[in-house]
N, C-alpha and C positions, 0 to 999 in steps of 0.2 A: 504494500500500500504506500502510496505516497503523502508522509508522517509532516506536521505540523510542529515545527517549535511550541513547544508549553502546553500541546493538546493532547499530551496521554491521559490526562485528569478526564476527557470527555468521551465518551460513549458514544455520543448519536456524533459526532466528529469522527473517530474512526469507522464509523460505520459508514459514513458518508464518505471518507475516502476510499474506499475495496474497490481498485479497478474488476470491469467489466470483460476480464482476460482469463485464456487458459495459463496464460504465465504471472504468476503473483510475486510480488517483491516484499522482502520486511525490510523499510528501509529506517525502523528507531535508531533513537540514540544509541551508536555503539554496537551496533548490526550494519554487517555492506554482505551483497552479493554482486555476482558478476551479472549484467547481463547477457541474456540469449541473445544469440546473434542474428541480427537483426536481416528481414527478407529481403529491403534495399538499403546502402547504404545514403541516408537523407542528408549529413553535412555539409554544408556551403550548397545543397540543391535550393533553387529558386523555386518562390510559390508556380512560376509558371511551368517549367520544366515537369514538377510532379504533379501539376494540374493534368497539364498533357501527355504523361506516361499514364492514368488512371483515365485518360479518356483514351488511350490508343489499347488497352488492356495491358501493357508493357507491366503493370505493377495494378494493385490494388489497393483502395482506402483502409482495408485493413492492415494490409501489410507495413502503410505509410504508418498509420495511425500508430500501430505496437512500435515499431520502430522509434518513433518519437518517448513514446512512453518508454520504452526502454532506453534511452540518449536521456529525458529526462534524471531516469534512475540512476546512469552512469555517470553524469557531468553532473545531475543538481543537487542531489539526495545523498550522493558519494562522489569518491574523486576530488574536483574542485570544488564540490559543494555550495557552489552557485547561491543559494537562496533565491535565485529565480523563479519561482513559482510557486504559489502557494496551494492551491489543490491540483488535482486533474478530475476530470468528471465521470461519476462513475457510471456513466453513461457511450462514453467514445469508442468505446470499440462496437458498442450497438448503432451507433450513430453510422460508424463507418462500413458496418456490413450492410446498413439500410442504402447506404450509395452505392454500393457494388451490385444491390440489389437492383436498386434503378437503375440503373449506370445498363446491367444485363438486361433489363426489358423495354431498353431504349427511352429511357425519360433521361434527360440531364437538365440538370437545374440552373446549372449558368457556369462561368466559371473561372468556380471554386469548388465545382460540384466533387467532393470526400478530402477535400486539403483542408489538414487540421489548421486551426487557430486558437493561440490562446489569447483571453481577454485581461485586462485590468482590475484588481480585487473591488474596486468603485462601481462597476457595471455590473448591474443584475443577468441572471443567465435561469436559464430555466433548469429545471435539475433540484437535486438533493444538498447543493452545497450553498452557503451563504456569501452573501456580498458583506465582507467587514471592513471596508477600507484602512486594513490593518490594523482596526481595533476589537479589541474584546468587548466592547462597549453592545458591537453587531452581532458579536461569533452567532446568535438565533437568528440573522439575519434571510432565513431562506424563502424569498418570495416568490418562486417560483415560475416565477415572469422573465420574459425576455426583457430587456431593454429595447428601442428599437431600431436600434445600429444591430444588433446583434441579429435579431429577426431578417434582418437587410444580408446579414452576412448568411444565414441560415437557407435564406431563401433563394442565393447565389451557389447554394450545394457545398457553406462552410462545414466542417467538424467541427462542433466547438470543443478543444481537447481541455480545457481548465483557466487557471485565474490566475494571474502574474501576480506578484509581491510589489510594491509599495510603498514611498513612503508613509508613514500613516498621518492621516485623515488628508494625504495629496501635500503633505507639506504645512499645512494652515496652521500647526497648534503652535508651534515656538521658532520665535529667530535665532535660535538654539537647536535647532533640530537636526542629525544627521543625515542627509537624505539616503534612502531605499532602507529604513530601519524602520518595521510594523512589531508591534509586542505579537503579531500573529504570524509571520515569517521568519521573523529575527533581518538582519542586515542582507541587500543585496549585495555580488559580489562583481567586482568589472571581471569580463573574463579576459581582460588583454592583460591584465595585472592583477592578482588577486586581493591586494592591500589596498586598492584604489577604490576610489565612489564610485557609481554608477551616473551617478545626479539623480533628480528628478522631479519632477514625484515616479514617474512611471519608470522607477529603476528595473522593477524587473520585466518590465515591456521591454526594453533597450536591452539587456542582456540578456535575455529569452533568445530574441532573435540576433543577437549575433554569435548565440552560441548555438544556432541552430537545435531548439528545441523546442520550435514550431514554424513552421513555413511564412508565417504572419501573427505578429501580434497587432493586440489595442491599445492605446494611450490615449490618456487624457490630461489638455490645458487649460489650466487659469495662466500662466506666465512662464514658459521656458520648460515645462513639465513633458512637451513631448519632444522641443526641438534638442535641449540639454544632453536627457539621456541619448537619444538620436545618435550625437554628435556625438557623444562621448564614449560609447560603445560600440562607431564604426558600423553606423547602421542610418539607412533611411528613414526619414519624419517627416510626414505629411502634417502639417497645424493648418486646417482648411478654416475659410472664413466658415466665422460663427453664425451659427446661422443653415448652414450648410447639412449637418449632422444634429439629428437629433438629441436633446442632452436626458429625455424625459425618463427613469429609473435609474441612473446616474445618480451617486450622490454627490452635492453638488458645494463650491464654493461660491460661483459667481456664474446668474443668469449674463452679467452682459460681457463676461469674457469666456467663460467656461465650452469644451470641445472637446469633443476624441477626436482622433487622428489613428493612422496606419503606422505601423511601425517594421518595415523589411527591410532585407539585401540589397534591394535593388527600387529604382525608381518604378518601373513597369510594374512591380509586386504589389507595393504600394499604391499605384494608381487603382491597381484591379481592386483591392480592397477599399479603396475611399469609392469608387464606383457603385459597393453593394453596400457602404454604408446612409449615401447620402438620400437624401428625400425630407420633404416636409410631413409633420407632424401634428396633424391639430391639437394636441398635449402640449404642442410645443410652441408657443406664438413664433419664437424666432425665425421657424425653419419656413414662415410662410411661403416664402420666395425662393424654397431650394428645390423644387420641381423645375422651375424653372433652368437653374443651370447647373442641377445636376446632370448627369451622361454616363457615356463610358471615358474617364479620364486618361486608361490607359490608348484609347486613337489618338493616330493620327501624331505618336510619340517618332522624332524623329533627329538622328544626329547628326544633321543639317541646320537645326533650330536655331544657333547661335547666329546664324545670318545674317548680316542688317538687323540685329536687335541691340538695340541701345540702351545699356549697361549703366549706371552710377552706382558709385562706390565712396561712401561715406568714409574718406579719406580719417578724419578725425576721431572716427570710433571703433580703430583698430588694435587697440593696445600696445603693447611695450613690446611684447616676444618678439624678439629681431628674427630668429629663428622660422615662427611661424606665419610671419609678415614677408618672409622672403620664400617664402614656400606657396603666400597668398597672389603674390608678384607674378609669379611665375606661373600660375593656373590663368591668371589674368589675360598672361603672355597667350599662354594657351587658346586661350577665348579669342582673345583680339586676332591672332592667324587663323581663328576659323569663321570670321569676319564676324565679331560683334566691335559694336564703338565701346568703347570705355572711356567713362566719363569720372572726372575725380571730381568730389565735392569736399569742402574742409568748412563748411558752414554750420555742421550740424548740431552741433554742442551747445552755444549761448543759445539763446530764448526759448528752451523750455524747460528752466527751472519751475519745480514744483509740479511737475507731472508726477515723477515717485510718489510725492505725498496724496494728490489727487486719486491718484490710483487705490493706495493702501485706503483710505476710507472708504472707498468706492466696496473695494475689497470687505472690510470690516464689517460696515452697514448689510452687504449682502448674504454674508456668509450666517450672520444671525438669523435674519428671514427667511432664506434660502432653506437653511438646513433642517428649522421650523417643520416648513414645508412639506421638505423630502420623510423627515421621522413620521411626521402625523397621514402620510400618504399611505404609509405601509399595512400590508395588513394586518387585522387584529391580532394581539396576543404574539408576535414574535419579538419586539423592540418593547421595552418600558419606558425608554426616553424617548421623549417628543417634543423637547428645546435641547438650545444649545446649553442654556444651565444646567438641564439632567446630564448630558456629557459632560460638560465639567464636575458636578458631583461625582460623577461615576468615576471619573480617573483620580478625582480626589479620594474617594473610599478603595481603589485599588493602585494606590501610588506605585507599590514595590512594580508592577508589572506594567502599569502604561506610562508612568514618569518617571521610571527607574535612570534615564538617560539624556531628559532634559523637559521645560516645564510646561506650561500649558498659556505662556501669557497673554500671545494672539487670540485664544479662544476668549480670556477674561478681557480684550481687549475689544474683541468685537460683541460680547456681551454687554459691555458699557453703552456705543452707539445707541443712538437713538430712531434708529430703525428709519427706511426706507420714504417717511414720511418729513422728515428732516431736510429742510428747505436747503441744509449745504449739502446732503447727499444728491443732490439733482443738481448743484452749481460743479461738485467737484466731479459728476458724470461726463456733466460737460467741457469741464476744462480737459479731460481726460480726452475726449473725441477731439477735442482741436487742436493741443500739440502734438499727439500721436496719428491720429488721422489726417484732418486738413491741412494742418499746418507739415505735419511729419512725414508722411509716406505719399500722401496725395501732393502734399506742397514740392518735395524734392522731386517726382519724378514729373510734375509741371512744369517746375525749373529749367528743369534739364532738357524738356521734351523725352523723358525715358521710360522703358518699357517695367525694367525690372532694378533693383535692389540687391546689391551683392554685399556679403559683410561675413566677417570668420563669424562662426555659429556662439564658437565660443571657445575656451584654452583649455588644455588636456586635462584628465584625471585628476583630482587631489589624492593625498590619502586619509581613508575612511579613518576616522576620532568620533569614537562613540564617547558622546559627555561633551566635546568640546566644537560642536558643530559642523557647518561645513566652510571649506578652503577655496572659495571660489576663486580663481586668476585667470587671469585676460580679457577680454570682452564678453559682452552678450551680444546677441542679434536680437533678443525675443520680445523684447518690452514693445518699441510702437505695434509692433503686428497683431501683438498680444492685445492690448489695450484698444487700438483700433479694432478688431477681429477681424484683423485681412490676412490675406491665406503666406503662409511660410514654409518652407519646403528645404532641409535639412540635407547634404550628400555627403558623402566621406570625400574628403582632402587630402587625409598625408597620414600623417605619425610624427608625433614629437617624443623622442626618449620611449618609442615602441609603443604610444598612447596614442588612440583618433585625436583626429581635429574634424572639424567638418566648414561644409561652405554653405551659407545662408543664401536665399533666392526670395526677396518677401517681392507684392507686388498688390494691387489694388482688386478691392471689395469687390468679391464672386470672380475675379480672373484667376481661379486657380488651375482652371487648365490650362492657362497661360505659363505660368507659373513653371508644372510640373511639366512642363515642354521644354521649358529652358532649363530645369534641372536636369532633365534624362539628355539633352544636346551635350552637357557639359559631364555626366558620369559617363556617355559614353567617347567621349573625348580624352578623358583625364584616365578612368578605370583604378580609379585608386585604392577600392578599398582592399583589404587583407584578412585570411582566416585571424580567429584570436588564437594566442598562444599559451595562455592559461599560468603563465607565470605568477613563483608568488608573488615576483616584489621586480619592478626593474631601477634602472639608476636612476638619478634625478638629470 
């Protein structure tokens, strides 16, 4: 079975993990087995490659499916010990024989039809297992509901194989916080170095997949939570405008920044998967408008792209790393001989102080109401807490296990706010939309006359300090996009000291297949990224 940090104490928790196989794992504390060898070898394969080995009969979704499950047991459970994921569903290999079953009497469901995926512990999934967004607060969490991203992915012929690891509660409870650390998974692990962060929040979305231990995962943003890990685990990150993907069984920080995204190997992989996520949602007011430019993301992908597309690059919000500024240089170079303009801009820094802050209330005031919301939605008798004060009680009567490692003050911070009716939370919404948007991503690429946004995603790996936060260096990309909710698109770059970098691509409200056009131009130009090597530690 695939074993839980802290949940031998629980009963209907091991019950709910017994994989659905002829081959069973004990993978407790202090028990390892070998796994069976597996029927295809799935590492570094692409969601597209085993899409279409399971539609050509070359391979079968079961065969994918155990195969993962067993790479699961060997890199996460043992071995590197990943903490990448927190359950598997005890359902996937039923899942997987009901595709082979279609799949034999000629239905196919789209495709993704029997290619596993696993989701974010924030997103509901239909099954036996609960959404805890890495707290005990949820462990009864099981609502047995799809979300309806996932339904999206279900209905494109996904496997849902189980629920990645997390920061817990996405990051929100402390500026203190380790990220990819849930009191229900214990610490994600980067698999390019095993002492290193992962980021996140969706740390173990980002190391799932680039540890190949699902053909696709889920992430979800309020702020840098899908591009971060993305980038930092040598993996593509889709952060689609908001709006785009439904957020509705998500739990939730922020209605107006908050989004899943795709998390793979590859741009194409990822396009297929924002493809079967996106649509409107009457649950959802945001998504009104995402019929409209939703599609297939993955057409019409082509590595000609860069062409006559004109480029700006936020010359001043590049950081200090000489290292990876001349690595950034040189992708540029790259770009520019396959005929994009590049454009430098060194303006971007003065005039929007106090966006950070804008933003953080923004954040504060929603997260109260928001989460209100999502507790008292659930169904009866699984959750006792139905504010954000009952979670704070509740970590406060179980310190040793949910504060063991840092405190909760964002929580008591956004409990203070005065809720959504607060005549500064609608000035500071909008100061938010007009540095980051009009003025920020809409205003420069007016400037310039430019198409797209280029900026490092962000600076390699820290190493993980559980108690003493996290080590952020070098830039970010993710704030205006984030803040704005326009789509950002994450590639692999290089390697600094054997750690990702990645290249950022932001670009204007609903052009995200714009976007992931000039992203897939430039990874198939560059091809930079690299298996991980599961090191424990490398040099600085």
């Amino acid at each position: 079975m695939k074993a839980i940090n802290l949940w031998s104490k629980s009963a209907l928790w091991c019950g709910v993990m017994m994989l659905a196989s002829t081959q069973a794992y004990s993978m407790n504390q202090g028990e390892s087995a070998a796994p069976a060898v597996a029927s295809i070898n799935i590492e570094e394969m692409t969601l597209s490659q085993i899409a279409a080995d399971i539609r050509s009969g070359k391979t079968t979704s079961v065969a994918v499916t155990q195969a993962y499950l067993d790479r699961i047991a060997a890199v996460d459970d043992s071995g590197p010990m990943l903490n990448a994921v927190i359950a598997t569903m005890p359902d996937a290999l039923e899942q997987a024989a009901q595709a082979d079953a279609d799949l034999a009497a000629g239905k196919i469901h789209g495709p993704l039809h029997g290619v596993p995926i696993l989701v974010k512990d924030n997103i509901e999934v239909k099954g036996n297992v609960p959404t805890t967004a890495g707290s005990l607060a949820l462990i009864n969490n099981i609502t047995n509901r799809d979300a309806p991203l996932v339904a999206g992915l279900r209905k494109a012929g996904a496997v849902i194989l189980g629920k990645a690891n997390l920061s817990q509660w996405a990051n929100i409870r402390s500026t203190n916080s380790t990220s990819g650390w849930s009191s229900v998974g214990g610490l994600v692990k980067n698999p390019y170095a095993l002492d290193r962060n992962a980021c996140g929040s969706s740390s173990g979305s980002g190391s799932a997949a680039a540890a190949s231990l699902a053909a696709g995962t889920v992430g979800t943003e309020t702020d840098g939570s899908v591009i971060c890990p993305s980038a930092i685990n040598g993996v593509v990150g889709i952060k689609p405008t908001v709006g785009l993907v439904s957020r509705r069984h998500v739990v939730p920080i922020s209605h107006s920044q908050d989004t899943a995204g795709p998390m793979a190997r590859t741009v194409r992989d990822a396009a297929i998967m924002l493809s079967a996520m996106a649509g409107s949602d009457a649950g959802d007011p945001a998504t009104k408008d995402a019929d409209k430019w939703k599609g297939d993301f993955s057409a019409g992908l082509d590595g000609t792209a860069l062409k006559g597309l004109r480029i700006v690059v936020p010359r001043d919000r590049l950081g200090s790393n000489t290292q990876q500024i001349a690595m950034f240089n040189a992708m540029l170079d790259k770009m520019r001989a396959a005929g994009a303009t590049i454009i430098d801009a060194n303006d971007t820094i003065s005039g929007y102080e106090g966006l950070g802050e804008a933003e953080y209330f923004v954040l504060l005031t929603e997260l109260k109401s928001d989460m209100e919301s999502y507790l008292k939605s659930l169904p009866e008798g699984l959750v006792e807490h139905k504010t954000l004060a009952d979670l704070i009680a509740f970590n406060k009567a179980n310190a040793d296990k949910e504060l063991q490692h840092f405190g909760q003050e964002i929580f008591d911070q956004a409990q203070a706010t005065g809720g959504t009716d607060d005549p500064g939370y609608a000035a500071a919404r909008e100061k938010s939309l007009d540095l980051a948007g009009r003025k920020g991503i809409d205003g420069l690429l007016s400037l310039h006359n430019a198409d797209i946004i280029v900026q490092l995603s962000n600076g390699p790996a820290w190493l993980s300090t559980l108690g003493k936060g996290d080590s952020f260096v070098g830039p970010s990309a993710s704030n205006w996009a984030a803040v704005a909710g326009y789509p950002h698109v994450t590639v692999p770059m290089g390697y600094i000291n054997e750690l990702p970098v990645g290249m950022s691509f932001i670009g204007r409200k609903w052009h995200d297949h714009n976007v992931i056009k000039a992203a897939y131009a430039y990874e198939q130009l560059t091809k930079a990224r690299k298996a991980p090597s599961y090191k424990a530690s490398v040099s600085e």
